[in-house]
C-alpha positions in Angstrom: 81.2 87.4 66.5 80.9 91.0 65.9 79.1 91.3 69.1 81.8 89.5 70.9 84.4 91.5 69.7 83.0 94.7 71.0 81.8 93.2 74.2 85.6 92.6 74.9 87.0 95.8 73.5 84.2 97.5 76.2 85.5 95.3 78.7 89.3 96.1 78.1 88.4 100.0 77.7 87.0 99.7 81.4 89.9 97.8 82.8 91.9 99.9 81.5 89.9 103.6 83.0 90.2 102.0 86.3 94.1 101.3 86.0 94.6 104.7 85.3 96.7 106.7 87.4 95.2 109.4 89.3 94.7 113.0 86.8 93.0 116.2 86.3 90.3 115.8 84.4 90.8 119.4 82.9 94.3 120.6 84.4 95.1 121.9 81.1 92.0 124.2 80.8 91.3 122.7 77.3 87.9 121.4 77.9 85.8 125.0 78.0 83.1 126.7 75.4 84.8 130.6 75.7 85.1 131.6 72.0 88.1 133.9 72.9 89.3 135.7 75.7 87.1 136.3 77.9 88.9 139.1 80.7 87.6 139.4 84.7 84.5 136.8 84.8 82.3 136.1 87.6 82.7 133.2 90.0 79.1 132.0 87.8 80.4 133.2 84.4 83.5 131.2 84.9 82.0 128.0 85.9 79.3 128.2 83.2 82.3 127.8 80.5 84.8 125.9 82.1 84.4 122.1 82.6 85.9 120.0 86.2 86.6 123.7 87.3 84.9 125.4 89.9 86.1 128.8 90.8 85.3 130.1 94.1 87.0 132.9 95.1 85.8 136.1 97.5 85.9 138.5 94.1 85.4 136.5 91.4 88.0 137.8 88.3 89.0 134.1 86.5 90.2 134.8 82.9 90.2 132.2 80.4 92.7 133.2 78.1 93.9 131.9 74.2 95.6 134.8 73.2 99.3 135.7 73.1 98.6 139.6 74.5 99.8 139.0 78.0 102.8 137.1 79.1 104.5 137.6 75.5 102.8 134.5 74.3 100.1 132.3 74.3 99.4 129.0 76.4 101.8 126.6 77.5 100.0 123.4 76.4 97.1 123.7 74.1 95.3 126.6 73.5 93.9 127.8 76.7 95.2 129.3 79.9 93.9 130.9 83.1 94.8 134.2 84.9 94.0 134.7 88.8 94.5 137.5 91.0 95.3 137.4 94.5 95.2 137.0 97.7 92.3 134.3 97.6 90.3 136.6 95.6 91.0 134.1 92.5 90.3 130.3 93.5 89.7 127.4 91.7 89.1 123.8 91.9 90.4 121.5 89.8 88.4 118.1 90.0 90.7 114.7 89.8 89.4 111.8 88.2 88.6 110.1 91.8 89.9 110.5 95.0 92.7 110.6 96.8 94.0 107.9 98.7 95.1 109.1 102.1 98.3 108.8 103.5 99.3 108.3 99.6 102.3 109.9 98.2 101.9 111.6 94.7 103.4 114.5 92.6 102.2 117.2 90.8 103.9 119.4 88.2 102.3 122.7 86.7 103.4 126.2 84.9 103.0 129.9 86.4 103.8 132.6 84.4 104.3 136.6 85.4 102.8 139.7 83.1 104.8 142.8 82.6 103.0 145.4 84.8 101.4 143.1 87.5 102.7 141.6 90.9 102.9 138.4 92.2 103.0 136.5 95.0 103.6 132.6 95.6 101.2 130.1 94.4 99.1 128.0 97.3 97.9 124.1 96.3 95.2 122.5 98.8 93.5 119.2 98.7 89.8 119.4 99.1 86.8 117.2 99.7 84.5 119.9 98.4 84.7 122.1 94.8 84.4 125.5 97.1 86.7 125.2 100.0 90.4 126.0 99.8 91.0 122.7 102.1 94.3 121.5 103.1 97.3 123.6 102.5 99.7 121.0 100.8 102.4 123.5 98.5 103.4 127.1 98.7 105.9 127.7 96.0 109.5 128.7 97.3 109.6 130.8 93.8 108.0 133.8 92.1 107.0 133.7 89.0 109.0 134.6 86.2 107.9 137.8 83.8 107.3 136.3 80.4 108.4 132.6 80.8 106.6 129.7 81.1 108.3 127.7 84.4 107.5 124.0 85.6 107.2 123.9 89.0 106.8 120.5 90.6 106.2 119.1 94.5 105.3 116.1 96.2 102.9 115.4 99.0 101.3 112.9 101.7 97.2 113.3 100.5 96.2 114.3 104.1 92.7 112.8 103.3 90.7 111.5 100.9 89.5 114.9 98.5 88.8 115.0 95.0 89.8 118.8 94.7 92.9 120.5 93.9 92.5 124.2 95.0 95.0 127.1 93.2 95.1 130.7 94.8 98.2 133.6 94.9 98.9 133.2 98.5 99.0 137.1 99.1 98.0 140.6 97.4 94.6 141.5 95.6 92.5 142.4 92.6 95.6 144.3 91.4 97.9 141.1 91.6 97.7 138.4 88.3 99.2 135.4 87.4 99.3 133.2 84.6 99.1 129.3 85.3 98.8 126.1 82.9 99.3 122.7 82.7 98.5 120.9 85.8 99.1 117.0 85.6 100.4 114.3 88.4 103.8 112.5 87.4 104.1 109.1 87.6 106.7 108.3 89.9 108.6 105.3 91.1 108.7 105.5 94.5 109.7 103.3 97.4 106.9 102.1 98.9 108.3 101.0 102.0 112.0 100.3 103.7 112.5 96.7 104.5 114.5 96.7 107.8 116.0 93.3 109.8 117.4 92.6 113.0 119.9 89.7 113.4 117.6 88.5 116.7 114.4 90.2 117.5 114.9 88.6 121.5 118.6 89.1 123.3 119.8 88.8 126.5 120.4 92.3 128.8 123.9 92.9 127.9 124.0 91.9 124.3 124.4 93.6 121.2 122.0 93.1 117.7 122.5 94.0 114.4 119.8 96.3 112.4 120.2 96.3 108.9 117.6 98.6 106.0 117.4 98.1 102.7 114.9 99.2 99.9 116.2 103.3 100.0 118.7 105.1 100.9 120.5 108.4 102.9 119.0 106.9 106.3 118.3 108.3 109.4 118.0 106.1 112.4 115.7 107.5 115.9 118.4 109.1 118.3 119.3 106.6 120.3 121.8 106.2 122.7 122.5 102.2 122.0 123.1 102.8 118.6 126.5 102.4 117.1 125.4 105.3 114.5 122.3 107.1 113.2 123.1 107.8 109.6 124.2 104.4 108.2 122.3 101.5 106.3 123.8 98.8 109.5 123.7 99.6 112.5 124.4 98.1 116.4 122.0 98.2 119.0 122.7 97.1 122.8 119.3 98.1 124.3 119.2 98.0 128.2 115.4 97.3 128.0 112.3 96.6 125.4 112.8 99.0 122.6 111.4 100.2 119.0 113.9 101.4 116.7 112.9 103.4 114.0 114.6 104.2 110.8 113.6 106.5 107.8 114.6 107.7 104.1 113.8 111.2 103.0 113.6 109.9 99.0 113.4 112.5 96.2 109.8 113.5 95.4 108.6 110.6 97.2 108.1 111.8 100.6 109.6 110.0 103.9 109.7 106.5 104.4 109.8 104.8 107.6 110.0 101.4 108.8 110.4 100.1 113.0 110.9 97.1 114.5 110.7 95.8 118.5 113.7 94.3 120.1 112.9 92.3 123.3 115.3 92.3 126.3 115.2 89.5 128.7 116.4 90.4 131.8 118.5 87.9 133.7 117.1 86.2 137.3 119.2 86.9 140.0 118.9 85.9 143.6 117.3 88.7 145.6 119.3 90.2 147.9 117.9 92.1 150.9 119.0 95.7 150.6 117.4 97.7 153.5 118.5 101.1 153.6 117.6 102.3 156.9 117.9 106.2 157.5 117.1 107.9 161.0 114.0 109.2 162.5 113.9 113.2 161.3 114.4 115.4 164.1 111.1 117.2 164.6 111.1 120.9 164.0 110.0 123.3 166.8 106.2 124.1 166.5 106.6 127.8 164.9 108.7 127.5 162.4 107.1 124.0 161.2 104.0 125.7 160.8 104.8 128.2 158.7 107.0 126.6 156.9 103.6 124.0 156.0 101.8 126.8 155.1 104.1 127.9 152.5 104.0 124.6 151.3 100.4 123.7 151.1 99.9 126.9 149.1 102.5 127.2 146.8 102.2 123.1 145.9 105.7 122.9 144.9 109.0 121.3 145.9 112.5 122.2 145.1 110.9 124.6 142.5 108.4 122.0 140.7 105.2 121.9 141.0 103.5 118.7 142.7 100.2 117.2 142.6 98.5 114.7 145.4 98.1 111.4 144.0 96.8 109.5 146.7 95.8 110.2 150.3 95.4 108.1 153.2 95.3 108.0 157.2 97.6 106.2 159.9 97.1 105.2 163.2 100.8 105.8 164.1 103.0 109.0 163.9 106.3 106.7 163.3 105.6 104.5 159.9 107.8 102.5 157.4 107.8 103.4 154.3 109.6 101.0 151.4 110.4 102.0 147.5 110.5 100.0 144.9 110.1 99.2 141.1 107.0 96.3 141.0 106.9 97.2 136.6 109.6 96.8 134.3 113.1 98.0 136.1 114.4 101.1 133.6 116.8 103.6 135.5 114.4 105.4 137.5 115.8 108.0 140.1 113.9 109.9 142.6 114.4 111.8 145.4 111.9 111.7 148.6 111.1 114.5 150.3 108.7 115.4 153.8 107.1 118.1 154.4 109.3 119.8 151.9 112.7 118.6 154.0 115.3 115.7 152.3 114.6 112.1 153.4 115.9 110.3 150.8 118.4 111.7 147.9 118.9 109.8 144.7 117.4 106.5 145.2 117.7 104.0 142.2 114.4 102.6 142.2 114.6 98.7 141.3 113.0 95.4 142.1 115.0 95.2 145.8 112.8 97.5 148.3 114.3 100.3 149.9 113.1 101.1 153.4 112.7 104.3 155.5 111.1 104.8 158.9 109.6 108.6 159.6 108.1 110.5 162.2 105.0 112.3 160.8 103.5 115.4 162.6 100.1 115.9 163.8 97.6 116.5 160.7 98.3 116.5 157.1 102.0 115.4 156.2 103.2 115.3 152.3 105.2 113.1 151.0 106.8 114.1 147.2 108.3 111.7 145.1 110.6 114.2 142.8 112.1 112.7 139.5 115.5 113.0 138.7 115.1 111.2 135.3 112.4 109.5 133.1 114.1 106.2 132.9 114.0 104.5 129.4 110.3 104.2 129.6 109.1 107.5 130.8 107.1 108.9 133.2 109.4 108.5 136.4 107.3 105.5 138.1 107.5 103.9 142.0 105.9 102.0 144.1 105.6 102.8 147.5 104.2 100.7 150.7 102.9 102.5 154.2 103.0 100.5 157.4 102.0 102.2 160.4 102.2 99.3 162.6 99.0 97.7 161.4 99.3 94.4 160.1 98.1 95.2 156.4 100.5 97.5 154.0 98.9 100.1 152.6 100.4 100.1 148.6 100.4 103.6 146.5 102.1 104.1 143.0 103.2 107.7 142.5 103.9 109.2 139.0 106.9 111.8 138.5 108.2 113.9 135.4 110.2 116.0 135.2 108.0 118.9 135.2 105.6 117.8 137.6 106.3 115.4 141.1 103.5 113.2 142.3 103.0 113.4 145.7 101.3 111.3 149.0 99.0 113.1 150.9 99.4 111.2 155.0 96.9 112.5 157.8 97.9 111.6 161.2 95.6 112.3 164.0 96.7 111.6 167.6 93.4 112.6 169.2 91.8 110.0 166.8 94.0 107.2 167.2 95.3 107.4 170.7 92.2 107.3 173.2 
């Protein structure tokens, strides 16, 4: 029975280590085997008497310190404290009782004192996967400090990955810098751990409105949006023109941002296709000089009403006088474009959609560039068209160009009447 009893109690006392929150397993300095103070110890010397500490820094000067002679008094919890200098000539890592979790939200609180006759600078916390390695920069204090006085300091952060070291420096100075720190523990907070966010109807018709409704924080900030009714409240309306994501977050108090999305589908009504052929005329053909210069300049420089374009595709004709059609043959989202030849106008401000527009040029002899120049991204950027070549063959020849708005795609066309016309 006796047996039993402490097979159990074993069995709770292990349930109960692993339910633990995440801790320092000596943030307070307490667990050490210094008899008193023991003043500017090696990077060695230090980790020889100090336990789950492991001090690392390019001098080496850790104190370990019991004594009321600096700061005006003695520790702030227990009996022990540290003193580091600066500049990362003082660092130490602090082991945790296991690992972080990443993308976990946690939040630490500790004490920094000043000493009449010394400077300071801002203390620096980093997570670490290894004991001597400063690792990610997760704190800078905003505050210095204070000469004599004991001051909690406290923060919260996102574990960027998976360490099991807490790493403590003075962000600036030297040798001739020192601080006083104490007491490091996590707090045990009650965070959100996620929004909860609804939609009224998650598939609409083009046209219609939905309602989007958070819950589970508060102070929210909705993506910007220009189909929202509003961006800072819990409700809001949404009339999307097209498949989108709304996102919505909620900067909580020592618990980090929260963020929750969610997809609204758009159907887009059938409609009976219309023919819309927009036919412009034939470009007069420059004379020979002027042309040739001018597609020199061009061919050089690679750019187009002052952006720069790339060739995306490049093809031959059999006929100097081809059709060319524009069109949208993805998802229809407000794409404009301008079409340029051989750096001159030939089509301003086309809406590309589903119904095909249609242009019929004259190329020159040799190379001919065709630039598709965005005028917006659309709701779903890059700028995107289709575009169909017919030289009089039977067979259209299709391209795709892609546009931003720092870049134009362009259509590289060879025409070669000595080729084509024997």
């Amino acid at each position: 029975m006796q047996l039993t009893k402490i097979f159990i109690l074993l069995i709770f006392s292990c349930l109960s280590h692993l339910s633990f929150s995440q801790d320092f397993l000596n943030g307070d300095f307490e667990n050490n085997s210094a008899k008193g103070d023991l003043i500017n110890l090696s990077n060695d010397e230090c980790n020889k008497k100090l336990q789950d500490v492991h001090s690392f820094g390019s001098y080496g000067d850790v104190d370990i310190i019991r004594s009321s002679a600096y700061g005006g008094s003695g520790a702030q919890n227990g009996t022990w404290y540290l003193g580091l200098t600066g500049g990362g000539t003082d660092i130490v890592a602090l082991t945790l009782t296991a690992p972080l979790v990443s993308g976990k939200i946690y939040s630490i609180s500790y004490y920094d004192r000043k000493t009449s006759g010394y400077v300071v600078s801002p203390i620096q916390i980093g997570v670490s996967l290894t004991n001597n390695n400063t690792g990610t920069i997760i704190h800078t204090a905003s505050e210095l400090a204070v000469l004599n006085v004991w001051t909690k300091r406290t923060f919260t952060f996102t574990a960027p990955n998976n360490g099991q070291y807490i790493t403590i420096q003075m962000q600036s100075g030297g040798i001739q810098d020192w601080v006083n720190v104490d007491n490091f523990v996590f707090i045990n907070t009650k965070c959100k751990s996620s929004i909860k966010l609804f939609a009224s109807a998650y598939t609409i018709e083009q046209g219609n409105s939905v309602t989007l409704a958070a819950s589970g924080a508060s102070d929210y900030m909705w993506n910007n949006d220009a189909t929202l009714s509003t961006f800072t409240s819990s409700t809001v309306i949404a009339k999307p023109l097209a498949n989108t994501i709304y996102t919505v977050s909620s900067n909580q108090k020592d618990c980090g941002v929260l963020t929750a999305t969610v997809a609204i589908n758009v159907k887009v009504p059938i409609v009976q296709k219309q023919k819309d052929t927009v036919i412009v005329d034939k470009i007069v053909e420059k004379k020979e000089t002027p042309l040739k210069k001018h597609h020199k300049k061009l061919f050089n420089s690679h750019r187009i009403n002052g952006r720069k374009f790339i060739v995306q595709e490049s093809l031959a004709v059999s006929n100097n006088a081809i059709k060319i059609m524009v069109w949208d043959k993805n998802r229809t989202d407000g794409d404009e474009v301008s079409l340029y030849l051989n750096g001159e106008l030939i089509m301003e401000k086309i809406t590309v959609t589903k119904t095909k527009k249609e242009i019929i040029i004259d190329l020159i002899p040799g190379k001919n560039i065709i630039v598709m120049h965005a005028l917006n991204l659309g709701l779903i950027p890059p700028n995107t068209a289709a575009i169909s070549i017919n030289d009089g063959s039977k067979r259209d020849k299709l391209i795709t160009l892609v546009s931003t708005l720092k870049k134009s795609g362009a259509l590289e066309v060879f025409y070669d009447p000595l080729v084509y016309n024997k």
